[in-house]
C-alpha positions in Angstrom: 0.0 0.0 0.0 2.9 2.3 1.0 4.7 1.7 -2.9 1.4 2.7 -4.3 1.3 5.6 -2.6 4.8 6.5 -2.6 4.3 5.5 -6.8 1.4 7.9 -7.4 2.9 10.6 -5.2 5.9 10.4 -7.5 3.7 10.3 -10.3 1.8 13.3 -9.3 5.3 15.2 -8.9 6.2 14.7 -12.5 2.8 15.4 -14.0 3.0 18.5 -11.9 6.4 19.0 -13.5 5.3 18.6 -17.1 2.1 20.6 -16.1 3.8 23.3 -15.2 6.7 23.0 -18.1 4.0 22.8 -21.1 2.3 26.3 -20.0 5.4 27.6 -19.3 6.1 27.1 -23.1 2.4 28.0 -24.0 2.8 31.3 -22.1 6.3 31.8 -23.5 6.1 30.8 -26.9 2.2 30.1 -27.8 0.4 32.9 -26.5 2.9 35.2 -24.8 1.3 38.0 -22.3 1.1 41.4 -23.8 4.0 43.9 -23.1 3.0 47.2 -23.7 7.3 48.3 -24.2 5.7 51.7 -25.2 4.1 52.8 -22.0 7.0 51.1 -20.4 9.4 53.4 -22.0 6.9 56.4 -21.4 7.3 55.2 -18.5 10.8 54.8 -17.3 11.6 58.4 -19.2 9.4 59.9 -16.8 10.7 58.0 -13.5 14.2 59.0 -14.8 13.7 62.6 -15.2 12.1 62.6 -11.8 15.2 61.3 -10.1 17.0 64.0 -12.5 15.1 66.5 -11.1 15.7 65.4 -7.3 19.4 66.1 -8.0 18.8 69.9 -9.4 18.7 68.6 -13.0 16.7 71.7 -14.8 16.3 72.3 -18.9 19.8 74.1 -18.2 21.3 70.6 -17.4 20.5 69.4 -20.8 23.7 68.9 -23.5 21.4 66.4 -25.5 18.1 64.7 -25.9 16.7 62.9 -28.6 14.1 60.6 -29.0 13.6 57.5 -31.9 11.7 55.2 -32.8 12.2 51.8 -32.7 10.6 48.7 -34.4 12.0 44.8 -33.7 9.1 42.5 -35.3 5.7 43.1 -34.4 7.1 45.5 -31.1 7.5 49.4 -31.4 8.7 51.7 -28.5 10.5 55.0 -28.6 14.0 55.0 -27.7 15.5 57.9 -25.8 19.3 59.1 -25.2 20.0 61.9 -22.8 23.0 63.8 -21.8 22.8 65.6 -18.7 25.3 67.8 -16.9 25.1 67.4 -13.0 26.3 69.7 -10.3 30.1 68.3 -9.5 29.1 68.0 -6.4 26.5 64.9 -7.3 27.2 61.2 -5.8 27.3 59.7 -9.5 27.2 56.2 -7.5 24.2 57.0 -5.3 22.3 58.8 -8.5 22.9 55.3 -10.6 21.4 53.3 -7.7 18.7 55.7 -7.0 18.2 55.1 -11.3 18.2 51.5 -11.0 15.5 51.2 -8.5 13.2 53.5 -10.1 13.7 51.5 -13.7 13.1 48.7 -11.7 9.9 49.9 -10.2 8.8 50.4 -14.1 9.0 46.6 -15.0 12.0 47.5 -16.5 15.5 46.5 -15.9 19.6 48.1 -15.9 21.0 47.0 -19.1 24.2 48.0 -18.2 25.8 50.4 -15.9 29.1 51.6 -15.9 31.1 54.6 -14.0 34.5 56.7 -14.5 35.4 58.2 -11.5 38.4 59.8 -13.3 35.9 61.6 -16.2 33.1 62.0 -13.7 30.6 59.9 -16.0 27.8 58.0 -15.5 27.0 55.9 -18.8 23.5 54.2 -17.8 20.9 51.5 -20.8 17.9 50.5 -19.6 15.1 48.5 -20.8 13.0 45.1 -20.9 14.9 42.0 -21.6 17.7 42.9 -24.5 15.2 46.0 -25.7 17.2 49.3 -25.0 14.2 51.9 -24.0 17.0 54.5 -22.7 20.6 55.4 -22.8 21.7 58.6 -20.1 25.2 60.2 -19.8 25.1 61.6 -16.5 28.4 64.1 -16.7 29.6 65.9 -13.3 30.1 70.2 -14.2 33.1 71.0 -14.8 34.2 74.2 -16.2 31.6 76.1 -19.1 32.6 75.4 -22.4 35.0 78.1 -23.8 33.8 78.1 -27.4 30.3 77.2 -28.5 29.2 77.2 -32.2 25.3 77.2 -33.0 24.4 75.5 -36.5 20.8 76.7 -37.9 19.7 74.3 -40.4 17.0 76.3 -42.9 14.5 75.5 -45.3 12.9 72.5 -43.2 9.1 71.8 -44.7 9.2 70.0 -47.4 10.5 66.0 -46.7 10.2 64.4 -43.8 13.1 62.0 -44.6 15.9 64.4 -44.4 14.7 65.9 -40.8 15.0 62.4 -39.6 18.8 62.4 -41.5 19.6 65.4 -39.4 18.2 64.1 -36.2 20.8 61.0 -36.7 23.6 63.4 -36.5 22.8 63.2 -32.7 23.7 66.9 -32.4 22.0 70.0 -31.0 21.3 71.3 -34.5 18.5 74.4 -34.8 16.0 73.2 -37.4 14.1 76.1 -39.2 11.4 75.1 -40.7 9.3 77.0 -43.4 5.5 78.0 -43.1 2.7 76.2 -45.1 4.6 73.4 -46.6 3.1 70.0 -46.6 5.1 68.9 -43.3 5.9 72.2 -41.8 3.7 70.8 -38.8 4.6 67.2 -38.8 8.6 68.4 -38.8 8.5 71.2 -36.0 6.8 68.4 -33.5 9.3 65.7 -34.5 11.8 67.7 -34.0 10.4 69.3 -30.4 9.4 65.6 -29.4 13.1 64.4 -30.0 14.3 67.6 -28.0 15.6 69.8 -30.5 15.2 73.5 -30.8 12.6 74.9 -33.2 12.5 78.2 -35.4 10.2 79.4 -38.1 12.0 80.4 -41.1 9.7 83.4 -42.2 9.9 83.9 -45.7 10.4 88.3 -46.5 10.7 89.7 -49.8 14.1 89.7 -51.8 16.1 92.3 -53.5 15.2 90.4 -56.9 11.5 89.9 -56.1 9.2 89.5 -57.9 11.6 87.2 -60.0 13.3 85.9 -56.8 10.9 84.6 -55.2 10.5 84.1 -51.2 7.9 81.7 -51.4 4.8 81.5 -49.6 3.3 83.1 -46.7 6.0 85.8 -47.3 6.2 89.1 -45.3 6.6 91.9 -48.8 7.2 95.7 -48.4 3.8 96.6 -50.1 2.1 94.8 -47.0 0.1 97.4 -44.1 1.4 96.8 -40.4 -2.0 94.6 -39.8 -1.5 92.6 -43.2 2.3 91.7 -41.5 1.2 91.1 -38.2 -1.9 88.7 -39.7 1.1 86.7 -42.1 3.1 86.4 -39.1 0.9 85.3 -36.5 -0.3 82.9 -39.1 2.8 81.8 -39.5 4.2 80.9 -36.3 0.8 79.0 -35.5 1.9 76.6 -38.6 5.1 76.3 -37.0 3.9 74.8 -33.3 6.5 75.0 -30.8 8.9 77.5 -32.4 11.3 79.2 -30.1 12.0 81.6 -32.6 12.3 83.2 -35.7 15.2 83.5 -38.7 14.6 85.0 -41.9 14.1 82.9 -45.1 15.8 85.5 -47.9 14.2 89.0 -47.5 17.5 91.0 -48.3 15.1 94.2 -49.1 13.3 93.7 -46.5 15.5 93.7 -43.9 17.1 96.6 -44.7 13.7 98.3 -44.6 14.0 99.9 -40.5 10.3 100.8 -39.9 9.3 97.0 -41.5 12.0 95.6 -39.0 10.4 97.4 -36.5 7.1 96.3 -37.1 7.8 92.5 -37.3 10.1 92.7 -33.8 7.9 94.5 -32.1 5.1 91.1 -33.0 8.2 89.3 -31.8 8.6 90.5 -28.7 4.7 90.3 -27.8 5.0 86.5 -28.9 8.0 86.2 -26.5 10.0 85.0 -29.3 14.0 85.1 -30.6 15.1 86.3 -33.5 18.4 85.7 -35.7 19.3 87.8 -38.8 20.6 85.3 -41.8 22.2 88.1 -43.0 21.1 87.8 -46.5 22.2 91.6 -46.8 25.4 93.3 -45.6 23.0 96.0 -45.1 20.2 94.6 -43.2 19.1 96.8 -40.1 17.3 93.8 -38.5 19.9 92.6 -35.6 20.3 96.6 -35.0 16.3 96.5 -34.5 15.9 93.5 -32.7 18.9 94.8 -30.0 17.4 98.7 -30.0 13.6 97.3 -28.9 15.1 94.5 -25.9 14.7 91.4 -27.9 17.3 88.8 -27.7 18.9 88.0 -31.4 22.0 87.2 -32.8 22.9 86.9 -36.6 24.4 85.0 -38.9 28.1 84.7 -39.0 29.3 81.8 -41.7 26.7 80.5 -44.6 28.1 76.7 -45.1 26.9 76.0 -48.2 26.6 78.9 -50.8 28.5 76.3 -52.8 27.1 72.7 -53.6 30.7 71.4 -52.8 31.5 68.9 -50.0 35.1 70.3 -49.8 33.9 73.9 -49.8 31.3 73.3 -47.0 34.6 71.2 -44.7 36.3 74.6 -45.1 33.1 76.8 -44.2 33.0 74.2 -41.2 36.9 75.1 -40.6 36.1 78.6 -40.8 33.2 78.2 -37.9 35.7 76.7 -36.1 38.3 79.4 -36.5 35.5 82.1 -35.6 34.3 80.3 -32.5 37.8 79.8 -30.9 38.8 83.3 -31.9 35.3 85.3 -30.7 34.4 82.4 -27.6 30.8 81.6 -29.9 29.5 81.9 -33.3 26.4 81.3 -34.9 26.0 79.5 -38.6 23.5 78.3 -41.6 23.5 75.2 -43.4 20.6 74.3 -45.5 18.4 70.9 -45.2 18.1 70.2 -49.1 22.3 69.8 -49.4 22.9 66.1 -49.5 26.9 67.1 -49.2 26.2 69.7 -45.8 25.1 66.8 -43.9 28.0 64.5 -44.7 30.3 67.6 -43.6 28.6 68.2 -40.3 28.4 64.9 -39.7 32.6 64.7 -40.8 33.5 67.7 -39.1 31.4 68.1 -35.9 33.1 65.6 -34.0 36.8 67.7 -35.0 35.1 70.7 -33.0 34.5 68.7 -30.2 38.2 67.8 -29.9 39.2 71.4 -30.4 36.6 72.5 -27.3 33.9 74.2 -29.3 30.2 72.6 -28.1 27.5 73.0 -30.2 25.0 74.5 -29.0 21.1 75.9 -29.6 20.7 79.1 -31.1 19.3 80.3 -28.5 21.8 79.9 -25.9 24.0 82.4 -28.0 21.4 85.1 -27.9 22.1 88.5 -26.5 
């Protein structure tokens, strides 16, 4: 009686052994639970930036933050990197530990986690199983950059392709996008969403016009201060999250004082930059801009006058030369140039070794 028992008992294990082995494969490999990896991302972005914030990180912190998306079969979640400069005071050991519980408390998991006490950085991948959902450089302050070099990148609108091109360049590019064009919208919040600085690229009437011409929703001379506030307003509505404003063309327009005045004072009510392109050596409209209170800079160093990779290298070497010479400088490159972003993405990484960050626009207005 006892071997029967002891046999069924026995029995009874292994069945519960195979029981429990065929719907572990059934849950595993025949109908898997659900894993929503998006809202986990959303989610462990928003439980990082918390701990961030708990150790003084503010938009100020920011070197870089961008935002993809990824695809891996039949599963999509957005990917974000960030680069964030702490107080040199930080624990960079603590702040990983303090990140790896919270990622934890997400469903999520520490990829990897590595630290340099000698460079002061944290370099931190997170995610669910092998999926990467985030990748943070934590980097201790150390002394401000001494040279900074801001790269505005016009005529964005038109193609949605070559705005995710720029994006890959991982840098802190300005994107300038024009008004009214079939993915003037679409571009300006991809762009924001991924964390990079916004401007609308107003078009304003050309020396040449009406034979050059500006494009539409352009600001012209013949147009009455309502008709340019009207154009303008309706402009930087198509243009969501702009921080600012550059000027597409418009070299007799912005030599035109009372129209500059005009279109800055609309500025300044809208709480918005502006940078001169300098399409004229005898524009007025950084001079306007500075006489009213609102912050501007201009435009130093046009890249790529010249459809040439090895011209646009040296425009880049000539940015380079201003910045280390002046402590910052500001520059255009245009979107449509297959050959300006193989240079940037060439040269960029030369300025980095020589000390010059790049930088946003608008932390080089005065």
């Amino acid at each position: 009686m006892k071997k029967k028992a002891k046999a069924f008992l026995r029995a009874l294990i292994i069945l519960s052994i195979l029981g429990l082995g065929v719907y572990y494969v059934y849950l595993t490999y025949i109908n898997p639970p659900v894993v929503d990896y998006d809202g986990i991302s959303n989610k462990v972005d928003q439980a990082i930036d918390q701990v961030l914030v708990s150790y003084g990180a503010s938009n100020l912190n920011i070197i870089k933050v961008f935002k993809e998306e990824k695809e891996l079969g039949k599963i999509t979640w957005i990917q974000t990197t960030k680069e964030i400069r702490l107080a040199e005071t930080i624990d960079l050991k603590e702040a990983g530990k303090a990140l790896e519980e919270v990622i934890e408390d997400q469903g999520a998991r520490v990829i990897s986690l590595t630290l340099d006490p000698a460079e002061s950085i944290l370099n931190l991948k997170a995610g669910v199983k092998n999926i990467v959902m985030e990748i943070l450089v934590l980097r201790r302050k150390s002394a401000a950059p001494k040279y900074r070099a801001a790269i505005i990148i016009d005529d964005l609108g038109y193609d949605l392709k070559v705005a995710t091109q720029l994006m890959s360049l991982h840098e802190p590019l300005t994107f300038a996008v024009l008004p009214g064009e079939r993915y003037s919208k679409a571009i300006a919040e991809q762009v924001t969403k991924a964390g990079y600085e916004v401007f609308l690229h107003q078009p304003m009437e050309p020396l040449g016009y009406p034979k050059d011409n500006p494009g539409k929703r352009a600001i012209l001379l013949t147009m009455t201060a309502t008709e340019v506030k009207a154009m303008l307003l309706k402009n930087i509505s198509d243009v969501p999250f702009a921080n600012g404003v550059n000027n597409h063309m418009g070299s007799k327009l912005t030599e035109n004082g009372p129209k500059m005045q005009e279109i800055m004072n609309i500025l300044k009510e809208q709480k918005l930059l502006f940078v001169d392109s300098r399409t004229s050596a005898k524009s007025v409209a950084y001079q306007t801009a500075k006489k009213i209170g609102l912050k501007t800079a201009y435009n130093q160093v046009f890249l790529d006058n010249e459809n040439d990779l090895d011209y646009i290298k040296k425009q880049l070497d000539l940015v380079a030369k201003i910045a280390m010479k002046n402590g910052q400088v500001v520059a255009i490159g245009h979107c449509q140039r297959k050959e300006t972003i193989l240079a940037l993405q060439e040269k960029l990484p030369e300025f980095r070794k020589l000390g010059i960050a790049i930088v946003p626009v608008s932390q080089l207005v005065e």
